[in-house]
C-alpha positions as CSV (number, residue, x, y, z in Angstrom):
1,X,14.8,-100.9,15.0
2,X,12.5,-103.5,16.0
3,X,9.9,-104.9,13.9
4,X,6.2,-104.3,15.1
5,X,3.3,-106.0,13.4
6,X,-0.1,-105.1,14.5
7,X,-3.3,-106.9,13.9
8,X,-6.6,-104.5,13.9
9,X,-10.1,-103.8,12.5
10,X,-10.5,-100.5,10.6
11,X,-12.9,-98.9,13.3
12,X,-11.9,-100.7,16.6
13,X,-11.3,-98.1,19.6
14,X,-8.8,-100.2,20.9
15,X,-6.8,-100.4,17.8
16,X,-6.9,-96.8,17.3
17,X,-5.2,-96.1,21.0
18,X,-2.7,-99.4,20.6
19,X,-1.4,-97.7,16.8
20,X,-1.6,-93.9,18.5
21,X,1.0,-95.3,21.4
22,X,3.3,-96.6,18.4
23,X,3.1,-93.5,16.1
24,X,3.6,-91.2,19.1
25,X,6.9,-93.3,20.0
26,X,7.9,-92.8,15.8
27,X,7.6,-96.3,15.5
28,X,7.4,-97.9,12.1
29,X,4.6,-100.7,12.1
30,X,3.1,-103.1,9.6
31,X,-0.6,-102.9,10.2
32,X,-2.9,-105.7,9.3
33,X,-6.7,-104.5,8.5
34,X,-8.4,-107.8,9.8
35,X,-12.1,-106.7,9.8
36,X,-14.3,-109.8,9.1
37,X,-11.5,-112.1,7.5
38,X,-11.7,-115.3,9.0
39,X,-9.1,-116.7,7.6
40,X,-6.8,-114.0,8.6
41,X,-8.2,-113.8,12.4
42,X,-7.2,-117.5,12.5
43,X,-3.7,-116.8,11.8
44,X,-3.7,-114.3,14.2
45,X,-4.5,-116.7,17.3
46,X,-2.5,-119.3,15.9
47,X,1.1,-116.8,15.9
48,X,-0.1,-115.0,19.2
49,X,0.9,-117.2,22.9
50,X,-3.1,-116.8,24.7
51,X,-5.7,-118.0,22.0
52,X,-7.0,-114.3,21.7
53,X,-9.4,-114.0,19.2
54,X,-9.7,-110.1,19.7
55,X,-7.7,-106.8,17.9
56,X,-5.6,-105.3,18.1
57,X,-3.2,-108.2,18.9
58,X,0.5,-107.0,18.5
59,X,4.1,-108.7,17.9
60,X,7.3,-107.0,18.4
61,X,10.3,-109.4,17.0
62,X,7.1,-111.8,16.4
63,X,7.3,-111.9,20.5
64,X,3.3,-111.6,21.2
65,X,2.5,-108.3,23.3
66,X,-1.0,-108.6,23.7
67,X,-3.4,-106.5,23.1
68,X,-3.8,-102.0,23.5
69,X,-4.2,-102.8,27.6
70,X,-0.9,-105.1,27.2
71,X,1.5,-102.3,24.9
72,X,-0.1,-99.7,27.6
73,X,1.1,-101.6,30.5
74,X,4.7,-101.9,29.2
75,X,5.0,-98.7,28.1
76,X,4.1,-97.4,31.8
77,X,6.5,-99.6,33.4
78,X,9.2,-98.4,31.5
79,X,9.7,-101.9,29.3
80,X,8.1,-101.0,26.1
81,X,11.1,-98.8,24.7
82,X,13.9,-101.7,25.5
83,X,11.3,-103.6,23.5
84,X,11.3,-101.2,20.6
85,X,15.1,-100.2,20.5
């Protein structure tokens, strides 16, 4: 099983689909709750590939996805479950 780390804020719309997507597929994720921790936000654009600052941002194998429109994408063009396995 791969391992999925997801970077959110508690409230974010966005976050909430990305982490749906994942719990409909019975994936096992660690979440991290990033809402106004600077520190933490920074961390997350150095590990991700793009210099996103926004959430969620998500790593599978510590590959950076992208954000909810990114897992979305991949799971509609058939990649996202090769990614998982």
């Amino acid at each position: 099983m791969a391992k999925v780390e997801i970077y959110t804020w508690r409230m974010c719309p966005f976050c909430i689909r990305a982490k749906h997507l994942l719990d409909k597929k019975g994936v096992k994720y660690t979440e991290y709750v990033i809402d106004g921790d600077e520190t933490a936000r920074s961390a997350m654009v150095k590990r991700g590939s793009d210099g996103k600052r926004s959430v969620p941002q998500i790593f599978i194998n510590d590959l950076h996805i992208g954000g909810c429109d990114a897992i979305h994408d991949l799971d509609s063009q058939g990649k996202l479950d090769a990614l998982l396995a």
